[in-house]
C-alpha positions as CSV (number, residue, x, y, z in Angstrom):
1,X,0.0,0.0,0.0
2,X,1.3,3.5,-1.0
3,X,2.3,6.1,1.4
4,X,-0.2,8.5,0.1
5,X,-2.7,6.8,1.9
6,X,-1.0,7.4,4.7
7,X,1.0,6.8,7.6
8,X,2.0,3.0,9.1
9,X,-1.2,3.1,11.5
10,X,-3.5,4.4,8.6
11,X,-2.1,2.2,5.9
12,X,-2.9,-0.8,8.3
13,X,-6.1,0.4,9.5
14,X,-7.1,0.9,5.8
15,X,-5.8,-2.7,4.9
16,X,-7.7,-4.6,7.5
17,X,-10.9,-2.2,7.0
18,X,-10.5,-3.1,3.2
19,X,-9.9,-6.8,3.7
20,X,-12.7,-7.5,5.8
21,X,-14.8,-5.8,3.4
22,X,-13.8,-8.1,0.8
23,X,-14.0,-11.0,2.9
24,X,-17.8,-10.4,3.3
25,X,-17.8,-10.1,-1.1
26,X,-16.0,-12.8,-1.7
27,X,-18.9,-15.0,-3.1
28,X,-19.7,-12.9,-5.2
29,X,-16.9,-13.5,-6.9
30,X,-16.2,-16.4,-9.5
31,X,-14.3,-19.4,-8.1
32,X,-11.0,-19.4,-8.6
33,X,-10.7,-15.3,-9.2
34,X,-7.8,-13.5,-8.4
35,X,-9.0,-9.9,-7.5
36,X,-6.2,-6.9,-6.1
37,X,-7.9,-4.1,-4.1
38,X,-5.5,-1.1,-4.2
39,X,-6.3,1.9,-1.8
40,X,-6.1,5.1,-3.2
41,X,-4.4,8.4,-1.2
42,X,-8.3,9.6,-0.2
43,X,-8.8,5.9,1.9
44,X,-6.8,7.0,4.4
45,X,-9.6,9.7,5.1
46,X,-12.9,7.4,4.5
47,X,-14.7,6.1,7.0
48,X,-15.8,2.3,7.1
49,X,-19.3,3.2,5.1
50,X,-17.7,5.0,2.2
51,X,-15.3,2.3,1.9
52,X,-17.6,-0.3,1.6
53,X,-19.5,1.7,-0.8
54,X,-16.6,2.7,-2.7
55,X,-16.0,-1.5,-2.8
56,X,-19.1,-1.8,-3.8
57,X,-19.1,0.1,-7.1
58,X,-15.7,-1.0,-7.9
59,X,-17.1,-4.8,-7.7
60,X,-20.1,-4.0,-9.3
61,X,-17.7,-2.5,-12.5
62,X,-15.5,-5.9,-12.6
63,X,-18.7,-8.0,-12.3
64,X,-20.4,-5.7,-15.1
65,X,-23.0,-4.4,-13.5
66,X,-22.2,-0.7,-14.0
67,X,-21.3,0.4,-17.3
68,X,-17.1,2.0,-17.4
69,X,-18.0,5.3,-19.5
70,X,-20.4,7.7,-19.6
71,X,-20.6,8.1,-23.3
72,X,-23.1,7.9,-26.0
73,X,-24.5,4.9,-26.6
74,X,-22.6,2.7,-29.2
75,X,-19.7,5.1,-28.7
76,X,-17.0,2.4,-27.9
77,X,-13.2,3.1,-27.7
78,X,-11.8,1.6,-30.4
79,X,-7.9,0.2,-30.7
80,X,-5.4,2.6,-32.5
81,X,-4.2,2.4,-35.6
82,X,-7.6,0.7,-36.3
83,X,-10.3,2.3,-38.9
84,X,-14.1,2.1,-38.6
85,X,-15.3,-1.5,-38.0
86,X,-12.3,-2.6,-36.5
87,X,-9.8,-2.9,-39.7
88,X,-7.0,-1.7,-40.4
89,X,-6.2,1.7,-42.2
């Protein structure tokens, strides 16, 4: 965990806040999935709620329950170097 977060007793605090969170996710998860949490500087400042909120969404995102962009409909990021329809230029 990064030092943004905070110091040695926040980092840790954070760490066992954010792995008991996860413990109580875990079957929502796949068998066999390999998941990283990383805490971000702000964690260090969250409470237990907005944490677990904050898990939440992020699980909901890898699971595909929230969509990643805000775009237009059908407006999908598309590889460079690649034309309309996915060939090349």
């Amino acid at each position: 965990m990064s030092k943004a977060v905070g110091i040695a007793v926040i980092r840790n605090l954070v760490k066992r806040r954010l792995r008991h969170l996860m413990r109580d996710r875990l079957d929502q998860l796949p068998a066999g999935s390999l998941v990283v949490v990383r805490a971000l500087p702000g964690a260090g400042e969250a409470d237990h709620d907005q944490l677990a909120r904050d898990l939440d969404t992020a699980l909901q995102r890898l699971l595909g329950g929230a969509p990643r962009c805000s775009g237009p409909p059908g407006d999908t990021p598309r590889s460079p170097g690649r034309g309309p329809g996915g060939s090349a230029r």
